[in-house]
Structure formats: C-alpha cells, structure tokens
DSSP file (Angstrom, degrees, kcal/mol; ACC not computed):
  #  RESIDUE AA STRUCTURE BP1 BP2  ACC     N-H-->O    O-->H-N    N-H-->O    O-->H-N    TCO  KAPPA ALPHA  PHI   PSI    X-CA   Y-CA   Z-CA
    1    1 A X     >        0   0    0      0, 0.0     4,-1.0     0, 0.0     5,-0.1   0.000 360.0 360.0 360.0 -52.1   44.1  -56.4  272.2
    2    2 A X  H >>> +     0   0    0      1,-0.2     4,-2.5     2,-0.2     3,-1.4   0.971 360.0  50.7 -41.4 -61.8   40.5  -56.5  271.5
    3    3 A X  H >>5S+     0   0    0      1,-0.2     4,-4.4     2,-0.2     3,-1.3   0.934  98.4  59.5 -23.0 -85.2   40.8  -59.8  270.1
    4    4 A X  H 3>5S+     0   0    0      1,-0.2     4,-1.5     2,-0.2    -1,-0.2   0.683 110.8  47.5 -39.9 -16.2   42.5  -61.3  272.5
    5    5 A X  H <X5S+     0   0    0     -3,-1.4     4,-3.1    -4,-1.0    -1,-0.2   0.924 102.9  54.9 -76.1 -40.8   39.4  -60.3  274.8
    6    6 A X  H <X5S+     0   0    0     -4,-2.5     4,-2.2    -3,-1.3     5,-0.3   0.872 114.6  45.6 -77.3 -42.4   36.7  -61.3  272.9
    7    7 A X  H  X<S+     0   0    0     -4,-4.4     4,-2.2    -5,-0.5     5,-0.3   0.949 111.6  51.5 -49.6 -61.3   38.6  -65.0  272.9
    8    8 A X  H >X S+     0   0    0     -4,-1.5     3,-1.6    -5,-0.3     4,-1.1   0.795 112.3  47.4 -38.5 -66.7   39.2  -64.8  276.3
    9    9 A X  H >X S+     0   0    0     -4,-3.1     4,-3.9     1,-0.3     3,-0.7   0.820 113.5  42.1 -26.4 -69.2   35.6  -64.1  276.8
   10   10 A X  H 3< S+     0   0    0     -4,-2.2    -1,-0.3     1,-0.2    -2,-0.2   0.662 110.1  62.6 -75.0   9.6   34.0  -66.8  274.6
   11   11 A X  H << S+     0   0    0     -4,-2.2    -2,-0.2    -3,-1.6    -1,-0.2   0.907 110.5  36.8 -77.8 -38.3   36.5  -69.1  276.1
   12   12 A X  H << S+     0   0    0     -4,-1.1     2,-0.4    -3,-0.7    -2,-0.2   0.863 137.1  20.7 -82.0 -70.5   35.1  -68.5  279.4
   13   13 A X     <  -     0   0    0     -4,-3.9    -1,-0.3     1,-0.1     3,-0.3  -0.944  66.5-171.3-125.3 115.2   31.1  -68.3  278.0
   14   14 A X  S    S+     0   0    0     -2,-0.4    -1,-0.1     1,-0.3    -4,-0.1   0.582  88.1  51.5 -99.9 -18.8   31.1  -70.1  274.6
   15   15 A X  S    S+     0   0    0      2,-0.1    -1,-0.3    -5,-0.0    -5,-0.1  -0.131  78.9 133.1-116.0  41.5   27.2  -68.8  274.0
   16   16 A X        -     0   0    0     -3,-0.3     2,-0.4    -6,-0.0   103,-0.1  -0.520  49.7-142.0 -83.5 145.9   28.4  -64.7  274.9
   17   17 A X        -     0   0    0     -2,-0.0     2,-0.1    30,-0.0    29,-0.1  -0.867  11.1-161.0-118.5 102.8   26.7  -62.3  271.9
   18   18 A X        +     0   0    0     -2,-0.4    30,-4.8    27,-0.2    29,-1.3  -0.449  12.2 177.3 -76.9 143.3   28.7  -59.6  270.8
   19   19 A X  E     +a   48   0A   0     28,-0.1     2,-0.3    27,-0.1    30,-0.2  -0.971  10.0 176.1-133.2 159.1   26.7  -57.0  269.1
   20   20 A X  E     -a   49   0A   0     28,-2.0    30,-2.4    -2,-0.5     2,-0.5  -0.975  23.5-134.6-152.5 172.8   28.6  -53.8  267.9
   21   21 A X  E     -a   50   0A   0     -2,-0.3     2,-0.3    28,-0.2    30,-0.2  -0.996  23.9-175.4-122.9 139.0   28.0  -50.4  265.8
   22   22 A X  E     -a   51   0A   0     28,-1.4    30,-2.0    -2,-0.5     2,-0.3  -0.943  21.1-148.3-117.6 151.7   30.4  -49.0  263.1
   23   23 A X  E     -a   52   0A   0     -2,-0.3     2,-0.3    28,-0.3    30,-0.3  -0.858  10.8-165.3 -94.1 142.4   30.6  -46.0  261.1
   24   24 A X  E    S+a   53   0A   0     28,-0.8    30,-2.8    -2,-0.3    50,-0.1  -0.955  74.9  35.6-159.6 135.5   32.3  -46.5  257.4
   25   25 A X        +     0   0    0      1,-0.3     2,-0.2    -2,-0.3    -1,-0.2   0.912  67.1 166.2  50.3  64.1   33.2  -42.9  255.8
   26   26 A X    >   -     0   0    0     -3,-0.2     3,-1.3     1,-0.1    -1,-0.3  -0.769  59.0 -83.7 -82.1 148.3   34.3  -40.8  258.6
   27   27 A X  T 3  S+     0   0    0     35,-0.3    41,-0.2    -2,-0.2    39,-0.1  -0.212 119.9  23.2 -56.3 125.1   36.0  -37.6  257.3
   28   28 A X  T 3  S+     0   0    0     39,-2.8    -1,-0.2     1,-0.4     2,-0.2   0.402  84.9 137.2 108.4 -21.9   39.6  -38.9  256.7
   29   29 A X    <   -     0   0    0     -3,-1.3    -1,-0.4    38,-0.3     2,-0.3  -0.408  28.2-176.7 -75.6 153.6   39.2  -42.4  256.3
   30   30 A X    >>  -     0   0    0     -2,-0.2     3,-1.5     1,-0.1     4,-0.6  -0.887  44.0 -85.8-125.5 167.6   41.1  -44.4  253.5
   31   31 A X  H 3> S+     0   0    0     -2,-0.3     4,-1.7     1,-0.3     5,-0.1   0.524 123.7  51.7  18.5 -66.7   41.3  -47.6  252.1
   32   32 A X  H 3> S+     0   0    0      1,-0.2     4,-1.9     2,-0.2    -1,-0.3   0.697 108.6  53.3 -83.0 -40.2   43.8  -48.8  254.5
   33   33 A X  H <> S+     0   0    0     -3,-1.5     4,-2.0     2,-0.2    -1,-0.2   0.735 111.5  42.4 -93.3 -32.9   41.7  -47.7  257.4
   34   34 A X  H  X S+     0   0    0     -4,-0.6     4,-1.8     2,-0.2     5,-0.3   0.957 109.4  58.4 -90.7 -34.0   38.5  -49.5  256.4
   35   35 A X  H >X S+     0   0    0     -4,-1.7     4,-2.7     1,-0.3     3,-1.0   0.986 109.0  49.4 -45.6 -47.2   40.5  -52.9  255.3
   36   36 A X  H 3X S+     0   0    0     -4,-1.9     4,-2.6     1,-0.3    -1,-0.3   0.938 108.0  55.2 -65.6 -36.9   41.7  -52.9  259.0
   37   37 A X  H 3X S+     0   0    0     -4,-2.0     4,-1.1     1,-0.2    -1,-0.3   0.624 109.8  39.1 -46.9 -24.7   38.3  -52.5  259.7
   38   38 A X  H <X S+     0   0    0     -4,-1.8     4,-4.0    -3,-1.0     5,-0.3   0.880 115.1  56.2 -89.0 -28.9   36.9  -55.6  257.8
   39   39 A X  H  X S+     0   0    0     -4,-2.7     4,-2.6    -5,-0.3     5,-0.3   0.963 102.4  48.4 -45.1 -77.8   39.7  -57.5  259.0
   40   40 A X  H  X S+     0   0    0     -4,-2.6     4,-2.7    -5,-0.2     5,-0.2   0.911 118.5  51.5 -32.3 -52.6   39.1  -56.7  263.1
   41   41 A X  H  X S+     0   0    0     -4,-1.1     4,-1.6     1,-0.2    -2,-0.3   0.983 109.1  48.9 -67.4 -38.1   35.3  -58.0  261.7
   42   42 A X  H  < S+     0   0    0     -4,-4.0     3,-0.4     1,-0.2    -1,-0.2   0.940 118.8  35.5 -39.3 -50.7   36.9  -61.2  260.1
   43   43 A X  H  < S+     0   0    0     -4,-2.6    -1,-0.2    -5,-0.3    -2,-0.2   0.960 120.7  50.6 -80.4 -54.8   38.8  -62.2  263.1
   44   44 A X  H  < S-     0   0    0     -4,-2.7    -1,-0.2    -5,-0.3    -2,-0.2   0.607  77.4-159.9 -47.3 -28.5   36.2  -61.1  265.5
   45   45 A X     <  -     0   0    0     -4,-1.6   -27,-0.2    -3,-0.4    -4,-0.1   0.680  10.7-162.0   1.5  78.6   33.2  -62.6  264.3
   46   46 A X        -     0   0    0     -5,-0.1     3,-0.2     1,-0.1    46,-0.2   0.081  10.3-143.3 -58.8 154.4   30.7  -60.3  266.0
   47   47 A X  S    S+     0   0    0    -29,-1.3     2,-0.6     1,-0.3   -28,-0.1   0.897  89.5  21.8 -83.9 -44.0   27.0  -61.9  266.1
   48   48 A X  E    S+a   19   0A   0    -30,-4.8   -28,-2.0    71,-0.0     2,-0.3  -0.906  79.4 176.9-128.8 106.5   24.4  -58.8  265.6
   49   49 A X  E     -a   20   0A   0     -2,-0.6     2,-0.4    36,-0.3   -28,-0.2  -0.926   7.0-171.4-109.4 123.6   26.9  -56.0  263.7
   50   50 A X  E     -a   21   0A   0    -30,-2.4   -28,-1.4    -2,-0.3     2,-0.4  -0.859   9.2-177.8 -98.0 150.5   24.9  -52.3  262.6
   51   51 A X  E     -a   22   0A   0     -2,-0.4     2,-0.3   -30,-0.2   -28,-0.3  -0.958   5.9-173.9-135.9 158.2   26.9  -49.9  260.4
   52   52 A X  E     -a   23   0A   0    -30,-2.0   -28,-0.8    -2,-0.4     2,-0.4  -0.932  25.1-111.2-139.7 141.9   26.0  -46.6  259.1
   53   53 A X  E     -a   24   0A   0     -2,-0.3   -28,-0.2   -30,-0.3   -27,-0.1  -0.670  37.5-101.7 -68.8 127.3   27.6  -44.3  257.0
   54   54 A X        +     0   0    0    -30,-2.8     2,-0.3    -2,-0.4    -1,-0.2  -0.065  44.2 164.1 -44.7 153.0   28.8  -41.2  258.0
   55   55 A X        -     0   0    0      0, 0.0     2,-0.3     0, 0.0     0, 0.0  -0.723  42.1 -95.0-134.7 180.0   26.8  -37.8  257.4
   56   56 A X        -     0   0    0     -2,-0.3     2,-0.3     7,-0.0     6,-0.0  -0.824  27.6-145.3 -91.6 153.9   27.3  -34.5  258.9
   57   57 A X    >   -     0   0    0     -2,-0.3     3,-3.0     3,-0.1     6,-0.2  -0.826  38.3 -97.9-124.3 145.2   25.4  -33.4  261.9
   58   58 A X  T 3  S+     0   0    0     -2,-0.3     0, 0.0     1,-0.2     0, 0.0  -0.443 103.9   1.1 -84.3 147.5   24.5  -29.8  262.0
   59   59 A X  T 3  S+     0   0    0      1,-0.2     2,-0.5     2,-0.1    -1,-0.2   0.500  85.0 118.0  44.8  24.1   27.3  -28.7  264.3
   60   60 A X  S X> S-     0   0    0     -3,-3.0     3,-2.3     1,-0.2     4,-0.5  -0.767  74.0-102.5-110.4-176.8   29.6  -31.0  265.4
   61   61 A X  H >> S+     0   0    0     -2,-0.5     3,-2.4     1,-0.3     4,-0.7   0.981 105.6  71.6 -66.9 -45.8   33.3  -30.6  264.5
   62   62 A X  H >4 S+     0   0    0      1,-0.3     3,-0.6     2,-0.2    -1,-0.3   0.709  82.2  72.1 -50.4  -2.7   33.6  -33.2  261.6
   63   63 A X  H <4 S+     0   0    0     -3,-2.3    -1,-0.3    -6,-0.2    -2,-0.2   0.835 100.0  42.3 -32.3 -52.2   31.8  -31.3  259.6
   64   64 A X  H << S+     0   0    0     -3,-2.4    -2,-0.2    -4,-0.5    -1,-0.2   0.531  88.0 122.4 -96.6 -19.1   34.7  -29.0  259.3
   65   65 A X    <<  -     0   0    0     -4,-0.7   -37,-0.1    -3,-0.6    -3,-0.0  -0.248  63.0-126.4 -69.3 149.4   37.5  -32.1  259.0
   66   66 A X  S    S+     0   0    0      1,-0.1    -1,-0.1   -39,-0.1    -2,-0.0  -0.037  87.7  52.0 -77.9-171.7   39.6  -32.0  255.8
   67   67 A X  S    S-     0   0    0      1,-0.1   -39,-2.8   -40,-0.1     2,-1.1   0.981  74.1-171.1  58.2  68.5   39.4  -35.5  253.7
   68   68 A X        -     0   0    0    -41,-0.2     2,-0.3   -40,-0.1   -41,-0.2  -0.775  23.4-118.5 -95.0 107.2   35.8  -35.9  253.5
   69   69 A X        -     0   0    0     -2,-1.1     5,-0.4     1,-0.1     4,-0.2  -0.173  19.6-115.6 -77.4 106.1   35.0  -38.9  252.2
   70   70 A X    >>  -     0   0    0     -2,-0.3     4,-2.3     1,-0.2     3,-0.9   0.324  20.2-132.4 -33.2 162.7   33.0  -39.2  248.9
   71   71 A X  H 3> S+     0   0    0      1,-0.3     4,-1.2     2,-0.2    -1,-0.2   0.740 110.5  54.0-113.9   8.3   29.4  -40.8  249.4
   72   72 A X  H 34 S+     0   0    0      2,-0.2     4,-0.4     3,-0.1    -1,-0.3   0.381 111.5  51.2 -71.0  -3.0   29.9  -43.5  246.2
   73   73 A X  H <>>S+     0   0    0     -3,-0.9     4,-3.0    -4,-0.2     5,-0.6   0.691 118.3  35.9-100.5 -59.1   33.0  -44.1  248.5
   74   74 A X  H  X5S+     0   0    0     -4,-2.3     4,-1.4    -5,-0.4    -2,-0.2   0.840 111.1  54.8 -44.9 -52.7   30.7  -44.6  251.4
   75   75 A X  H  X5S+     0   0    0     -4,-1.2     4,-2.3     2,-0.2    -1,-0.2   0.826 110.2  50.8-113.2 -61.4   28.1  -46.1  250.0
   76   76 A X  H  >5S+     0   0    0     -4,-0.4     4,-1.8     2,-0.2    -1,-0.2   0.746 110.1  47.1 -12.1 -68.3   30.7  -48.9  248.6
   77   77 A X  H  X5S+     0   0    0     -4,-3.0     4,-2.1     2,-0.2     5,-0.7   0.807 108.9  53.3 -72.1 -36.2   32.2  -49.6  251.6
   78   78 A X  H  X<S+     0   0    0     -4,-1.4     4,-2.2    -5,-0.6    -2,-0.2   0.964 112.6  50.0 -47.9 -51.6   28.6  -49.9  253.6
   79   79 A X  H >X S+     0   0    0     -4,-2.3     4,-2.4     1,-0.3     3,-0.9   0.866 116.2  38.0 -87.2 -69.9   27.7  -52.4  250.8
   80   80 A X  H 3X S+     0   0    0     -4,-1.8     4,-1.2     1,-0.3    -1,-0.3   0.817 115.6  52.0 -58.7 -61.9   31.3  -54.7  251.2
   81   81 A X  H 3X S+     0   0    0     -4,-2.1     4,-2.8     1,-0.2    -1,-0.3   0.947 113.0  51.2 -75.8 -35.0   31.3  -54.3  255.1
   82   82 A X  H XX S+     0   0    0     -4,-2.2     4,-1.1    -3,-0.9     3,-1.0   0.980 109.2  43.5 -36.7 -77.7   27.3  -55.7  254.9
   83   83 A X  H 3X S+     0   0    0     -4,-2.4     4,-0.6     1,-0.3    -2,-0.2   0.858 110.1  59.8 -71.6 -14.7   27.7  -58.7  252.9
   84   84 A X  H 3X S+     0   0    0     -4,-1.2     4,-1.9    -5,-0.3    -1,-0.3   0.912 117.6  33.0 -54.2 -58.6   31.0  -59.5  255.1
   85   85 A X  H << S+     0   0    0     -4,-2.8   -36,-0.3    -3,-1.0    -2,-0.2   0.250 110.3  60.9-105.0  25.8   28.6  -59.5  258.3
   86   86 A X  H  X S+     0   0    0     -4,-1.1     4,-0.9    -3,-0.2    -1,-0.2   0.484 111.1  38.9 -95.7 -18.1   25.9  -60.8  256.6
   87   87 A X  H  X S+     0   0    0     -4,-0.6     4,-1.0    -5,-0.3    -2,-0.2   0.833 115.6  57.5 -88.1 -42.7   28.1  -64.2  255.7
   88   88 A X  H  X S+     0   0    0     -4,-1.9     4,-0.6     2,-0.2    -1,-0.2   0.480 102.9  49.4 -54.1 -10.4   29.6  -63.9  259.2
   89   89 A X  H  > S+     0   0    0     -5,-0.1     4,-2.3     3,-0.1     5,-0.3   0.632 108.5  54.1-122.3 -42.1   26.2  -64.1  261.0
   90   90 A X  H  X S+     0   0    0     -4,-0.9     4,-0.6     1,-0.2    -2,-0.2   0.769 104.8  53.3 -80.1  13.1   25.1  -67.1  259.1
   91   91 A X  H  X S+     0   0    0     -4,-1.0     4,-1.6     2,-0.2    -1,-0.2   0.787 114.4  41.2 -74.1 -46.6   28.1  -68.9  260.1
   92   92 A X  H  X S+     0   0    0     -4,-0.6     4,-0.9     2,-0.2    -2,-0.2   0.962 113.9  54.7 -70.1 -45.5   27.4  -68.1  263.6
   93   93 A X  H  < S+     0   0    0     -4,-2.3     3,-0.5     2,-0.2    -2,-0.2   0.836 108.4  46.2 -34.7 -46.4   23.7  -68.9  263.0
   94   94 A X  H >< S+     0   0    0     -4,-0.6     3,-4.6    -5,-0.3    -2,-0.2   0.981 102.7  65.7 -82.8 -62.8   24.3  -72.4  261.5
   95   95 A X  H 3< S+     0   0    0     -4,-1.6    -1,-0.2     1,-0.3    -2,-0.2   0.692  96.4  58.1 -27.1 -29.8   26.8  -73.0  264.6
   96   96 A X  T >< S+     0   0    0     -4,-0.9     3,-0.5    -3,-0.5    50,-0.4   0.557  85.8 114.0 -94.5  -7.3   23.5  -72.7  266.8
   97   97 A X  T <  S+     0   0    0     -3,-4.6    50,-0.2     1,-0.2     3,-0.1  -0.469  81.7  19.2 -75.4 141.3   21.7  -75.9  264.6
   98   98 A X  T 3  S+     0   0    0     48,-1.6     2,-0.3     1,-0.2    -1,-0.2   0.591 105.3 116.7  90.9  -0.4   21.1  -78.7  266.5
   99   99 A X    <   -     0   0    0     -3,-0.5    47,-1.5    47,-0.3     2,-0.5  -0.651  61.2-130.1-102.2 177.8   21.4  -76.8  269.6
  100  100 A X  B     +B  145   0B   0     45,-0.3     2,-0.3    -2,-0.3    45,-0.2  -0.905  36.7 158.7 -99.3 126.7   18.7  -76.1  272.4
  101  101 A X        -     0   0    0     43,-2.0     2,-0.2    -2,-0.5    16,-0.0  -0.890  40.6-104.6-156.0 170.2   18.0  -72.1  273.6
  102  102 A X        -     0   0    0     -2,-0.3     2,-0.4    41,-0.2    16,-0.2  -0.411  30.5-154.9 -80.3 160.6   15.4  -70.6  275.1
  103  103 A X  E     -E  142   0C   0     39,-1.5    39,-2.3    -2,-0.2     2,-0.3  -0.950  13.1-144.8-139.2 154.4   13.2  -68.5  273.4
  104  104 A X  E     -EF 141 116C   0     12,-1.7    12,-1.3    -2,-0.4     2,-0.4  -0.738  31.0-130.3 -85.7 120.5   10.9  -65.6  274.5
  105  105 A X  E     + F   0 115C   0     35,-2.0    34,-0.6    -2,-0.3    10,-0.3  -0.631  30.8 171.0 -86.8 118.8    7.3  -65.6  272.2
  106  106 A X  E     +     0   0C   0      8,-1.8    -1,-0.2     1,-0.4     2,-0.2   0.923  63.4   5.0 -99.4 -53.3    6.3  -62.3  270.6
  107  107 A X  E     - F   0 114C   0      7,-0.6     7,-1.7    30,-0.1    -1,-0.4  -0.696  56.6-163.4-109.4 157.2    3.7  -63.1  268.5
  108  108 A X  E     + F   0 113C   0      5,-0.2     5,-0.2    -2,-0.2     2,-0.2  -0.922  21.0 153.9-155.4 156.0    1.5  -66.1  267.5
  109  109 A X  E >   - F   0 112C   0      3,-1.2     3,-1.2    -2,-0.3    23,-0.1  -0.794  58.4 -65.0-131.7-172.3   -0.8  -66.6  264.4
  110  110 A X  T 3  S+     0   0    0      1,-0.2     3,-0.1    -2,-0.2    24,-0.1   0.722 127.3  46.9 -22.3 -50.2   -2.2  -68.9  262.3
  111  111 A X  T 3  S-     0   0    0      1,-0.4    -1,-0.2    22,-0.1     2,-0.2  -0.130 120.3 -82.3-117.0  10.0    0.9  -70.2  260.9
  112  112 A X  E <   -F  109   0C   0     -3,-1.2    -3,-1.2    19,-0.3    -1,-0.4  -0.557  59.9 -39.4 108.9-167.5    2.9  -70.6  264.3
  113  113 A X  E     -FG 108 130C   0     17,-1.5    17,-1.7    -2,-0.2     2,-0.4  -0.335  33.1-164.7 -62.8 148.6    4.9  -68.7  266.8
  114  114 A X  E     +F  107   0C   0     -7,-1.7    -8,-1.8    15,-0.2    -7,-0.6  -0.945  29.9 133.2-141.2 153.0    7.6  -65.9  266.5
  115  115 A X  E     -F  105   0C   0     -2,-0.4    13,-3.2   -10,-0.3   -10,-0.2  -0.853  37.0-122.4-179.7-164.3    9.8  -65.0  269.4
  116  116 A X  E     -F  104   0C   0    -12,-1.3   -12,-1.7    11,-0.3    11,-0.1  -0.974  18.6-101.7-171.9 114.6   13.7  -64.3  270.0
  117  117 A X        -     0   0    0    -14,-0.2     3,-0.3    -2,-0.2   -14,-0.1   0.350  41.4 -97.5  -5.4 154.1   16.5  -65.3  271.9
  118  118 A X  S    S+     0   0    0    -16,-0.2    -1,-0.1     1,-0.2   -15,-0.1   0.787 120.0  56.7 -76.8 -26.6   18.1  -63.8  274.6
  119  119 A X  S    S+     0   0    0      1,-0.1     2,-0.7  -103,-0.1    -1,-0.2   0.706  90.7  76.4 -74.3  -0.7   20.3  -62.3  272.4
  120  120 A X  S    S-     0   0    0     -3,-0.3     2,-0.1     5,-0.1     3,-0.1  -0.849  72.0-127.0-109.7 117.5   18.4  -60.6  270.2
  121  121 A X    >>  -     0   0    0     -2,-0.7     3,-2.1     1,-0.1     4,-1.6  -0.268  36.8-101.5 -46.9 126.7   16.6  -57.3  270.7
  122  122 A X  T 34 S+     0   0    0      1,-0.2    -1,-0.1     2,-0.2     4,-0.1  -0.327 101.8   0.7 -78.2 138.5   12.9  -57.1  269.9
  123  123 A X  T 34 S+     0   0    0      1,-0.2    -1,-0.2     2,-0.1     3,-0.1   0.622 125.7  63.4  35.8  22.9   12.6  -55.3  266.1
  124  124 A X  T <4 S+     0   0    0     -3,-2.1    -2,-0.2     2,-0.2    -1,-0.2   0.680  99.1  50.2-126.4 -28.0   16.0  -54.9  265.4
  125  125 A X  S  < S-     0   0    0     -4,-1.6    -2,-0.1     1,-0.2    -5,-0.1  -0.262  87.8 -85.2 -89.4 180.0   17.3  -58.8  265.3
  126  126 A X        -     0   0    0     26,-0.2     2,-0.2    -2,-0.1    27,-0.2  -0.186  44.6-118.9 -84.4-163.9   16.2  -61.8  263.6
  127  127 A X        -     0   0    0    -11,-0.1    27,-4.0    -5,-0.0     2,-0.3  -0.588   4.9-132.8-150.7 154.6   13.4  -64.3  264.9
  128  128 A X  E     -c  154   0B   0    -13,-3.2    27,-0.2    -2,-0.2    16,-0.1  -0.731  29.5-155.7-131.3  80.6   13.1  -67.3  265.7
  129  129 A X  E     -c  155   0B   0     25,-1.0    27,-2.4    -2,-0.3     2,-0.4  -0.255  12.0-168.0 -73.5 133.4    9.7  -69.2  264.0
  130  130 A X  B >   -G  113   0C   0    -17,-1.7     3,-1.7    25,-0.2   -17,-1.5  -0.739  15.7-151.7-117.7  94.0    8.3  -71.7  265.1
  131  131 A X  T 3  S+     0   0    0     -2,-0.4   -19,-0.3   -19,-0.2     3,-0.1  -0.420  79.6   6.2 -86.9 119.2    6.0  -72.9  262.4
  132  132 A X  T 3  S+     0   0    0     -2,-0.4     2,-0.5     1,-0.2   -20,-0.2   0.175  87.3 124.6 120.1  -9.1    2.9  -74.7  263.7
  133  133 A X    <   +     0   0    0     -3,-1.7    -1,-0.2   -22,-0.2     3,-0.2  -0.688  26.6 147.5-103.2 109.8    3.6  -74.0  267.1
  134  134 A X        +     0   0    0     -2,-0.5    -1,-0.2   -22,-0.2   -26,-0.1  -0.019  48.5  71.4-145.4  20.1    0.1  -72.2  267.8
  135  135 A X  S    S+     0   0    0      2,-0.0     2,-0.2     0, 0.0    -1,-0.1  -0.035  80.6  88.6-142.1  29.3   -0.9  -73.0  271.7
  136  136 A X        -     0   0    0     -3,-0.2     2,-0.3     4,-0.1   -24,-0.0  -0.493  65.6-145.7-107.5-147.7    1.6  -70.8  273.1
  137  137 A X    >   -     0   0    0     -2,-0.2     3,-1.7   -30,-0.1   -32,-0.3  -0.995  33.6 -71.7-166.1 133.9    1.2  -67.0  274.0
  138  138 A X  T 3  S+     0   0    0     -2,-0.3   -32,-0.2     1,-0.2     3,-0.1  -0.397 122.5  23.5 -79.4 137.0    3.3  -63.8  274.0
  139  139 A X  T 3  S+     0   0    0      1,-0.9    -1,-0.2   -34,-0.6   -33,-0.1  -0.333  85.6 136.0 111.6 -51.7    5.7  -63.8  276.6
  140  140 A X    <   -     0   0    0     -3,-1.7   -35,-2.0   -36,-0.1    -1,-0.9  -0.080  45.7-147.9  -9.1 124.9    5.6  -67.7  276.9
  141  141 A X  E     -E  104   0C   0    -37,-0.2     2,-0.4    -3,-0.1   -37,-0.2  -0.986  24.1-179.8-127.4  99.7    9.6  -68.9  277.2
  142  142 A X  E     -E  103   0C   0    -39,-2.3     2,-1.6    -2,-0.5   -39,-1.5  -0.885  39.1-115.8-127.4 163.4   10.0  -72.2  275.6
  143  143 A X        -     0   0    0     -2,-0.4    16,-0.5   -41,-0.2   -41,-0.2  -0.304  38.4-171.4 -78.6  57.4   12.9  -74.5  275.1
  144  144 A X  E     - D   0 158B   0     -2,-1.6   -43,-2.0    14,-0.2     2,-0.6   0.361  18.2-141.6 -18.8 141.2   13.3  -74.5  271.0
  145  145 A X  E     -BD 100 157B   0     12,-1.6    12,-2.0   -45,-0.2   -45,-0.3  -0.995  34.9-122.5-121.9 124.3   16.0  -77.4  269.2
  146  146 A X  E     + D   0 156B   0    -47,-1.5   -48,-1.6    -2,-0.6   -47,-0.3  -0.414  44.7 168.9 -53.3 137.0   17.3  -75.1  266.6
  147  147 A X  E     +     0   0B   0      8,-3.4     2,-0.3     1,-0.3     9,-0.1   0.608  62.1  19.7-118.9 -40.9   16.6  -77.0  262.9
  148  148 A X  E     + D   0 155B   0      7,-1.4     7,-2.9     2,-0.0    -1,-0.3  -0.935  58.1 170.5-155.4 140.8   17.4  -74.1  260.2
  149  149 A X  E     - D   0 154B   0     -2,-0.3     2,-0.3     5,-0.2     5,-0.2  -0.876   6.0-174.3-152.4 129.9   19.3  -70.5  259.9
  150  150 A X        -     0   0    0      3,-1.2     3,-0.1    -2,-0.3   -63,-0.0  -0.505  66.0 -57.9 -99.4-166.0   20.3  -68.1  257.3
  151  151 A X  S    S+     0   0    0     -2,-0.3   -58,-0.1     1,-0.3   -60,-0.1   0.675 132.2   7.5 -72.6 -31.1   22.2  -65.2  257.6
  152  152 A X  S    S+     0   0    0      1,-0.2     2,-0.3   -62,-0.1    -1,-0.3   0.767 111.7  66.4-140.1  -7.6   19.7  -63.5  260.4
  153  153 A X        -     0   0    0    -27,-0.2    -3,-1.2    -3,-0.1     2,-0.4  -0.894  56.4-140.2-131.2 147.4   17.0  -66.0  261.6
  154  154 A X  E     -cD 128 149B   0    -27,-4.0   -25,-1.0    -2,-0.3     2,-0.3  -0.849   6.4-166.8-123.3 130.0   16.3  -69.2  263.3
  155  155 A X  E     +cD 129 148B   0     -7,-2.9    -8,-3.4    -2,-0.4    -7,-1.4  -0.844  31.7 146.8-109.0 139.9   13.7  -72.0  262.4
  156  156 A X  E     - D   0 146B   0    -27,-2.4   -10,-0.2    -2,-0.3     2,-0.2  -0.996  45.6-120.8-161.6 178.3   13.0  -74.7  265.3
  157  157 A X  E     - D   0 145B   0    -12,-2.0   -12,-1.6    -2,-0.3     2,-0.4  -0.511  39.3-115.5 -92.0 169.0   10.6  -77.2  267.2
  158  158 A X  E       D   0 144B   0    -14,-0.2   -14,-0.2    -2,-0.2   -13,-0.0  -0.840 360.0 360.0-102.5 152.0   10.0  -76.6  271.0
  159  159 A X              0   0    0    -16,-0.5   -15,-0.1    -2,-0.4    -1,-0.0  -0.116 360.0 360.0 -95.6 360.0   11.4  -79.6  273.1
C-alpha cells in the first residue's frame, strides 16, 4: 500500500524527496522481518534513508520484550541495510546529472562554493560543490547544472 503511494506521488511530482528513519534489531525481529525490510527499501527507493540500531532506553517497555536481538546480529544488519541505501542514493543521485536545481550556498572558500538542495537538510545530507565558484555568498540561491554524483553528493557549474 505504501508503494503504491510513493508511485502515485512521484507520478504526480517526479522531483518529490522521500527521506525516512528505520530501526534494524528491535526486540523480536528475525530474518524474515528485516528481508521484508530491505525489500520495501529496494522497491521504494527512498532518497535520504537514516537507520539505527536498536538499544534499550532506560524505561520503556522493550526493554522487557522477549527475543532480544543479539548486537553482532544488529550490527550486521545496520551494515547490509547501509550499503543497500548507499547504492540506492547514488542511483538516484546520478538520475539528477545533467539536470538544473536550485541550490542554497552555505559556505564559500578558496576552492569554491558549498550549498544544498532543497532537499537536503543542512549537516545531515550531502552537498553540492561548486568548485571555483568563489563570488557568491551564504545564502545566495543559484541555478547549478548537475555534472557529477556519488552515493551522497553533487558536483556542478552555476548556469
């Protein structure tokens, strides 16, 4: 059902970002529980995905659930559901070469500009460099042609 939304959705606004949070070793999870979980990420192909591994937190009730999940079990699964949405966000990332967005300036040095998207969140998402680009100013919104991506960051010219 989710699926079908998130199509519907980019069907409607093809440049939508989904960002989401997961947890990987809640008390009780198995195997089968986390597969379905990389699957929904296969099919979904979220842009800006965090996960964490479960802990306990002094007093809430999962503490107390049976099936607790080992944290070489945890630990495991963080690493495979990572490099899953780490291949998955530079897939979406290269989809965005060759494109135009805006971007928002955070910094400037020597060595060019840094800024962000509108999708991206200031120190928790990648960046967008603009190397050379050294006569704007943070806060400055210019119109970048995307060139280069890996897995979390965007290289570009301003237009």
């Amino acid at each position: 059902r989710q699926l079908a939304r998130i199509k519907q959705w980019r069907k409607i606004c093809p440049e939508l970002t989904l960002r989401s949070t997961f947890i990987v070793g809640f008390p009780g999870e198995t195997e089968e529980d986390f597969q379905m979980l990389l699957d929904f990420l296969k099919e979904a192909r979220l842009d800006r995905v965090g996960c964490f591994k479960y802990s306990p937190v002094e007093g809430a009730d999962a503490n107390a659930l049976p099936d607790q999940v080992p944290e070489e079990v945890k630990e495991e699964r963080w690493n495979r559901f990572m490099q899953l949405q780490q291949q998955i966000s530079a897939e979406r990332l290269q989809e965005k070469v060759g494109r135009e967005i805006l971007v928002i300036i955070d910094e400037v040095d020597e060595e060019g500009a840094i800024g962000r998207s509108m999708a991206d969140a200031p120190e928790i998402d990648g960046a967008v460099y603009l190397n050379g680009e050294t006569n704007v100013k943070p806060g400055d919104i210019l119109r970048v042609k995307v060139e280069h991506a890996d897995e979390y960051d965007l290289w570009g010219s301003r237009v």
